[in-house]
C-alpha positions in Angstrom: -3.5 28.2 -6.1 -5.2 28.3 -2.6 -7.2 31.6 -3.5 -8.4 29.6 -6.4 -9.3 26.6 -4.5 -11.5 28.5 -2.1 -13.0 29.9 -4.6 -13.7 27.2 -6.9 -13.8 24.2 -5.2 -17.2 25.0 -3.7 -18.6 23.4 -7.1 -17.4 20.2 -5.7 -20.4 20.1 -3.2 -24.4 20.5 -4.5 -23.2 22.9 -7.2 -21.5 20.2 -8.9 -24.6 18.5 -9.9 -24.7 20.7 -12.9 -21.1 20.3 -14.3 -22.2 16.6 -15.0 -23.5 15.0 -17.9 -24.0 11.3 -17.4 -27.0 9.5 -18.4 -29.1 8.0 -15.6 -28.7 4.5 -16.6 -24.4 4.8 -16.4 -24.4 4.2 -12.7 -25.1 0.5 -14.0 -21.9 -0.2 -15.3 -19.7 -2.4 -12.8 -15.3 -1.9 -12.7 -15.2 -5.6 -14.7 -17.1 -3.9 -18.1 -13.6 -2.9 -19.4 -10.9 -5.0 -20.5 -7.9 -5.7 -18.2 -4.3 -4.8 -20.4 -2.3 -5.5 -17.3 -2.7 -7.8 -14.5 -4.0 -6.4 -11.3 -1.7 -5.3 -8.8 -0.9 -7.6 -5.9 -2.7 -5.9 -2.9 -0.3 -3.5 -1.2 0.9 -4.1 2.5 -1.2 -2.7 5.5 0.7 0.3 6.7 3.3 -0.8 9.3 2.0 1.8 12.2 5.0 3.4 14.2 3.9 2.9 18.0 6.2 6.0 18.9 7.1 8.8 17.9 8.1 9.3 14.4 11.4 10.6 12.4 9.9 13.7 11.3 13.3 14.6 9.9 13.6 12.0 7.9 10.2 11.7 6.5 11.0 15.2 5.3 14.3 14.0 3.1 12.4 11.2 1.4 12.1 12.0 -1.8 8.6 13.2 -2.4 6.2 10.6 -4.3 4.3 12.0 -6.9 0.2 12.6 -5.9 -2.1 13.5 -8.8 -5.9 14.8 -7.7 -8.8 14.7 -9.7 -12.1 15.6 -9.2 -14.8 15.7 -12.4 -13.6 13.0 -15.6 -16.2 14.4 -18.4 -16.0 16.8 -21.6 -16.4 20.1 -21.2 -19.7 22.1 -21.3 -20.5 25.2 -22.8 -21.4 26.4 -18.7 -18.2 25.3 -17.4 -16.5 28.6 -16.3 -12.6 29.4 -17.4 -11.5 28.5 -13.9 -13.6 25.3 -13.3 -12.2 23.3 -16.3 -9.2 23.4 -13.9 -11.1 20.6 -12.2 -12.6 19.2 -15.5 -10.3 16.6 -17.5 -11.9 15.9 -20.7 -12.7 12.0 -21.3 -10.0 11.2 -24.0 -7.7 13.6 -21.9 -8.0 11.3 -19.2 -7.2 8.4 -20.9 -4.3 9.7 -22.9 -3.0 10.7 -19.1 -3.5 7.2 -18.4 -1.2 5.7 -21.2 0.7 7.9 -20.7 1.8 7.0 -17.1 1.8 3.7 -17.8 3.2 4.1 -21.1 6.6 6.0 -19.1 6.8 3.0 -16.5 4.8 4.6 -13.4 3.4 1.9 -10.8 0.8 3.4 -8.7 0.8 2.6 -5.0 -1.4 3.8 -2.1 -1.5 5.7 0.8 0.0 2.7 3.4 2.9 1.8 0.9 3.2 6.0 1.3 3.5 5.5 4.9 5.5 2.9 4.7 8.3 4.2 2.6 8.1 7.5 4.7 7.9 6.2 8.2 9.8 2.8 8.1 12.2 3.5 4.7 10.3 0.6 2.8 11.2 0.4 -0.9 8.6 1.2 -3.5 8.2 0.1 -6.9 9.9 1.7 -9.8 8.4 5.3 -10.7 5.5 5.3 -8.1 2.9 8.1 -8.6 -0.6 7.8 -6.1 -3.9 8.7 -8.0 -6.3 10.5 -5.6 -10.2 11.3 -6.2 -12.0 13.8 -4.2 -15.5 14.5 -4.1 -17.6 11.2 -5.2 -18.1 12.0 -8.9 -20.1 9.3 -10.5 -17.4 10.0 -13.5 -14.8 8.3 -11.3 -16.4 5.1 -11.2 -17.9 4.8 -14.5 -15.0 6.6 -16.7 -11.8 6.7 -14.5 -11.9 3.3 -12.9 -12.4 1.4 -15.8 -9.7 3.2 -17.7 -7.4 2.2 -14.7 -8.2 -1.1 -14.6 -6.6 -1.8 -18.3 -2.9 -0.6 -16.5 -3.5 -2.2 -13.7 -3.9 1.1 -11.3 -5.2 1.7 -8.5 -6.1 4.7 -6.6 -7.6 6.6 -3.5 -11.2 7.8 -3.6 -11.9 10.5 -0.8 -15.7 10.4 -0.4 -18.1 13.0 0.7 -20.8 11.3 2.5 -23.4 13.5 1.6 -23.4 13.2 -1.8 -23.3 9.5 -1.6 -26.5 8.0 -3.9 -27.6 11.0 -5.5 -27.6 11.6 -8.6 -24.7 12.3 -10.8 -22.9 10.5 -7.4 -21.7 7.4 -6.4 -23.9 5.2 -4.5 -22.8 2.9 -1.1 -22.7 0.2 -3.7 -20.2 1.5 -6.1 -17.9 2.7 -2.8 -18.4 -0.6 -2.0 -17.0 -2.3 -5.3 -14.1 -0.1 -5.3 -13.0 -0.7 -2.4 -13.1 -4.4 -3.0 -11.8 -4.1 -6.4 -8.4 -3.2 -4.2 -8.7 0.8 -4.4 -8.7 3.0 -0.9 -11.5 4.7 -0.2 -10.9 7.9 2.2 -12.3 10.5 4.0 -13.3 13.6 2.4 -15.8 15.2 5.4 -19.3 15.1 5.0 -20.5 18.2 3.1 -16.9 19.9 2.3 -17.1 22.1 4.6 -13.9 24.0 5.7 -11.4 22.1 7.8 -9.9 25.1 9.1 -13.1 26.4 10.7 -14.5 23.2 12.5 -14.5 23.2 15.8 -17.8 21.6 18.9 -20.1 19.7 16.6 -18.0 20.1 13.8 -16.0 17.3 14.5 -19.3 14.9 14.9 -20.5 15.6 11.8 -18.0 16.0 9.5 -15.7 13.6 10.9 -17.1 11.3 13.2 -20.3 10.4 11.0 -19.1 10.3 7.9 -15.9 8.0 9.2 -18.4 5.4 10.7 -20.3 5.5 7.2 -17.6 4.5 5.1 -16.6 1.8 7.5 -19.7 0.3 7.3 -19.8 0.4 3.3 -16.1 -0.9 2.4 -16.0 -2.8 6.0 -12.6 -1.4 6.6 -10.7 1.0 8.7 -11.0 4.3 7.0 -7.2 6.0 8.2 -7.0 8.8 5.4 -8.2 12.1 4.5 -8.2 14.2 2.1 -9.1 18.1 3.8 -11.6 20.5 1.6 -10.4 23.2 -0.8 -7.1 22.1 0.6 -6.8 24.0 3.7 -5.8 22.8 6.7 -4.5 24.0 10.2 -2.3 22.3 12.8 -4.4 23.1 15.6 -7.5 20.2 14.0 -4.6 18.2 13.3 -4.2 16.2 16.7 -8.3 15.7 16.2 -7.7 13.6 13.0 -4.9 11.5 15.3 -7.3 10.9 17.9 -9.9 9.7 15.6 -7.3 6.7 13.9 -6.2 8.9 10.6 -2.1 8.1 9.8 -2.4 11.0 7.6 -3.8 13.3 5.5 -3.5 14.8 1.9 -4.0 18.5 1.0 -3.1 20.4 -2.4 0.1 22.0 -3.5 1.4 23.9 -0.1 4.6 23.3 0.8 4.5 20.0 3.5 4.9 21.5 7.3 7.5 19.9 8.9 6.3 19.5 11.5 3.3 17.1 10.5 4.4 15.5 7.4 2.4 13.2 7.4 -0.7 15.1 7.7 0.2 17.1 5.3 1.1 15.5 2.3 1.2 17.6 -1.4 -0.6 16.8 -4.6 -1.3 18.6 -7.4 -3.8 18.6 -9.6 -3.9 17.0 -12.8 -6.0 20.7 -15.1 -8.4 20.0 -17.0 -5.8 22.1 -19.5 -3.0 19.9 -19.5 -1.7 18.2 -22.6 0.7 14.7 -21.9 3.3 16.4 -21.9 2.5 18.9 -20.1 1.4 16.0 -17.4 4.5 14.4 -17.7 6.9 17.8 -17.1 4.6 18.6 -13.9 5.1 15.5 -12.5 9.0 15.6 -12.8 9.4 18.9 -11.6 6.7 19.0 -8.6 7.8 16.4 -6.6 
């Protein structure tokens, strides 16, 4: 999966702006256009941060807590390569996902009920699964959200500040609303670039800067990331502590025990997957 990620996942950044096929005037619709099924959850607790050092052990025997990442919610193209429609779940595939899980009795929580349950052995609902979104898609406010909303999800957007108000991308507004609407909005770098290769400046621009952004849009502490393609190492991992980040979120790589929480697994929901297919992932992945 990780030689496919690197190899792939660069569409996520200006290449991505053909992979999308929404109408200018779509960035108008608001979260409230769709019809609530289900009440809103209550909001989650803030995460209850340890002030010392942390049972790594017993973070590790936790059960792990299903993580689904998404990145593009739209129909297919006939330019969408093989290996992108990986990242490309079809509208009505999206939605069927999405009755689906709500359908077999998953409650979504977010990352500080996560940290929570792993740090201080808090209980969590009944079948909890977290929805992640990486990259600032417009698709994930216009199609996604709404589609939440009628289960009463809610999920983690990882933004990447460059793309933020251009078009076929979010704009500070829509961040904004999100975040309100009781969803996480997380860090996702500024331009994607490799996490594994930062290092001076690297730090000020795509950490830093883009951190400070999103704070001033959702005017909350931004505390998790989501690293590019994936990849991470352990020697940019003390960086992310020192900047306020309780943890961080890469792909399917086994967790390293020795930073479990900054290395926490999700898969990705393909853009190939039936229900079912969803469903048996889910079960057997975690």
């Amino acid at each position: 999966m990780m030689k496919q990620l690197s190899a792939l996942l660069p569409l996520c950044v200006f290449g991505m702006v053909a992979c999308q096929s929404k109408p200018a005037n779509s960035d108008k619709k608001t979260l409230s256009d769709s019809s609530s099924k289900a009440s809103t959850t209550t909001e989650a607790p803030a995460a209850n941060v340890a002030k010392g050092p942390i049972d790594k052990a017993a973070i590790m025997a936790r059960k792990q807590v299903p993580v689904l990442c998404y990145h593009q919610i739209r129909d297919w193209k006939a330019t969408d390569s093989k290996g992108a429609k990986d990242y490309i779940v079809q509208i009505a595939a999206f939605k069927e996902h999405m009755k689906m899980l709500a359908d077999s009795g998953y409650h979504t929580i977010l990352p500080d009920q996560l940290y929570n349950y792993l740090v201080n052995g808090a209980s969590l609902p009944s079948k909890p699964i977290m929805l992640t979104f990486d990259d600032t898609d417009l698709d994930q406010f216009t199609i996604a959200a709404p589609e939440m909303k009628k289960y009463g999800f809610k999920g983690v957007f990882f933004v990447m500040t460059v793309s933020i108000g251009r078009p076929h991308y979010m704009t500070k507004e829509m961040i904004k609303q999100l975040s309100d609407a009781g969803h996480v909005i997380g860090s996702h770098t500024w331009d994607h670039h490799n996490f594994k290769k930062f290092q001076g400046k690297d730090w000020e621009t795509q950490i830093d800067k883009p951190t400070k952004k999103l704070e001033e849009i959702t005017g909350k502490k931004i505390t998790w990331f989501a690293y590019p393609f994936g990849l991470w190492n352990e020697q940019g991992i003390p960086e992310l502590k020192k900047r306020g980040f309780i943890g961080a979120f890469q792909l399917a790589e086994k967790r390293d025990p020795n930073e479990p929480l900054f290395t926490i697994r999700r898969i990705l929901d393909s853009g190939y997957w039936s229900t079912k297919t969803l469903s048996n992932s889910i079960k057997h992945s975690f």
